[in-house]
C-alpha positions in Angstrom: 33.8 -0.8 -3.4 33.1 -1.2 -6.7 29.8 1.8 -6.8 32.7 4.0 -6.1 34.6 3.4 -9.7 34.8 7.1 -11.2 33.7 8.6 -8.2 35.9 11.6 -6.3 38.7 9.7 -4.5 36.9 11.4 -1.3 33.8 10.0 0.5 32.4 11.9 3.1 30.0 10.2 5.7 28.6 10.3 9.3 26.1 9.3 11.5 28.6 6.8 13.1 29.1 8.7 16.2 32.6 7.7 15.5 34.7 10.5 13.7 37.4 8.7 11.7 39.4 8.6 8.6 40.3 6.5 6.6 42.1 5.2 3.5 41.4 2.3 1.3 44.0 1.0 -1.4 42.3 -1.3 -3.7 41.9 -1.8 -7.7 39.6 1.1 -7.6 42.2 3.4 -6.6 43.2 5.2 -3.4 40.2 6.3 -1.6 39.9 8.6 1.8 36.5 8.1 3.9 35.9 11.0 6.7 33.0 10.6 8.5 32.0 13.4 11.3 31.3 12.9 14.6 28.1 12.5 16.1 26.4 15.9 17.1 25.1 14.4 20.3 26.4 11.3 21.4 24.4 10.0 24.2 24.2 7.0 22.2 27.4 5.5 20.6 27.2 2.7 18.6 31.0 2.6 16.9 34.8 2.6 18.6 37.8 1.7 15.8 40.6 0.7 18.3 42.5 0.1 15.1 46.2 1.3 15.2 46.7 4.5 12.3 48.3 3.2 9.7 48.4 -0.8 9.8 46.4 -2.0 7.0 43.0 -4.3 8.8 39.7 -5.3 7.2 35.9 -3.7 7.3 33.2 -5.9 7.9 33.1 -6.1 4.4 36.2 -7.6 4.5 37.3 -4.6 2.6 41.2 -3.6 3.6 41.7 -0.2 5.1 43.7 1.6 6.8 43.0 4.1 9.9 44.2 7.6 9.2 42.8 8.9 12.7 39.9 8.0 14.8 38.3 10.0 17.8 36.7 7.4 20.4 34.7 8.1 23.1 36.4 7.7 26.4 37.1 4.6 27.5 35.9 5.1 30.6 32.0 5.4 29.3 32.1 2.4 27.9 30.1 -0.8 29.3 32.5 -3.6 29.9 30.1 -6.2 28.4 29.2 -5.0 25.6 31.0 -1.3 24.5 29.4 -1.2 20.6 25.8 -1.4 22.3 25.7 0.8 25.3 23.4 4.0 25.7 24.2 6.1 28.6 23.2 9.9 29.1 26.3 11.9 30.4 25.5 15.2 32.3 27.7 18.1 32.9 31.3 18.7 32.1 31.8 15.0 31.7 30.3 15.6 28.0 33.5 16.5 26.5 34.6 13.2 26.9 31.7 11.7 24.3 34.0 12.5 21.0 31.0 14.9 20.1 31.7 17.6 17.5 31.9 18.3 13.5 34.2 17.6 10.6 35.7 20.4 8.4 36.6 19.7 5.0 38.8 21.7 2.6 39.0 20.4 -1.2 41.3 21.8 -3.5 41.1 19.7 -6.2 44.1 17.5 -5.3 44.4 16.9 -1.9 41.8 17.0 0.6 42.2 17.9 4.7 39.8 16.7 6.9 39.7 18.2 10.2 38.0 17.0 13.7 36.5 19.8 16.0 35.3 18.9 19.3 32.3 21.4 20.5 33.6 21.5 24.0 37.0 22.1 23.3 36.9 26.0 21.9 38.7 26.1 18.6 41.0 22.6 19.3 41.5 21.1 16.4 41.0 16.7 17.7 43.0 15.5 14.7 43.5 16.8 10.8 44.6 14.2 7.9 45.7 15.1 4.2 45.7 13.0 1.8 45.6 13.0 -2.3 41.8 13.5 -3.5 41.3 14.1 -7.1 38.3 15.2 -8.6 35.9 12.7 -10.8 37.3 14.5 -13.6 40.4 14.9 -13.0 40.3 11.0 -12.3 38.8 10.1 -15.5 41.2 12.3 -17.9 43.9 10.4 -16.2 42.6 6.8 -16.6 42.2 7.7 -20.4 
């Protein structure tokens, strides 16, 4: 956590194929992670089961909290091993793979991050807001 020190209070990442936010609350600051969807998700190799808001731990054994999280269906993933499984889904069973993109807006103070699923027209899956200062506007206030 630490590369992050006078960074934007926003990270954005992806190629999870998991879209989630999240919010870590350590010495560093408040920081909010959104990471998009994947594009295709015949393969997915993530699921956060994690209930929003209780604070739990990265692999890192950084603490975080889940802000949202879009999983693919339950009913895709292998019993024995979920986190592993590679399946191609045909047809209008697609919409259930959490596939889409993530749309940002900035402002300079707060940021909204937005999940769009591309088989669900113009549904917005879930949208977050949370405080995101610049790395400027960070570093006049630590001073």
């Amino acid at each position: 956590m630490g590369i992050i020190e006078g960074c934007s209070s926003l990270i954005l990442s992806g190629d999870q194929h998991l879209g989630i936010a999240v919010a870590y609350e350590n010495k560093y600051g408040n920081v909010m992670e959104c990471a998009s969807p994947a594009v295709i998700n015949d393969v997915w190799w993530r699921a956060n089961l994690n209930e929003p808001g209780v604070m739990t731990k990265d692999g890192f054994g950084h603490p975080y909290r889940v802000l949202a999280a879009w999983n693919v269906d339950k009913k895709h993933w292998n019993t024995t091993n979920p986190n592993i499984s590679s399946k191609t889904i045909q047809g209008s069973d697609r919409s259930s793979l959490a596939e889409g993109f993530l749309m940002v807006d900035l402002d300079g103070h707060e940021a909204t991050c937005e999940m769009h699923g591309y088989r669900s027209g113009t549904e917005i899956i879930w949208a977050v807001k949370e405080l995101a200062e610049s790395p400027k506007q960070m570093l006049t206030a630590r001073q």
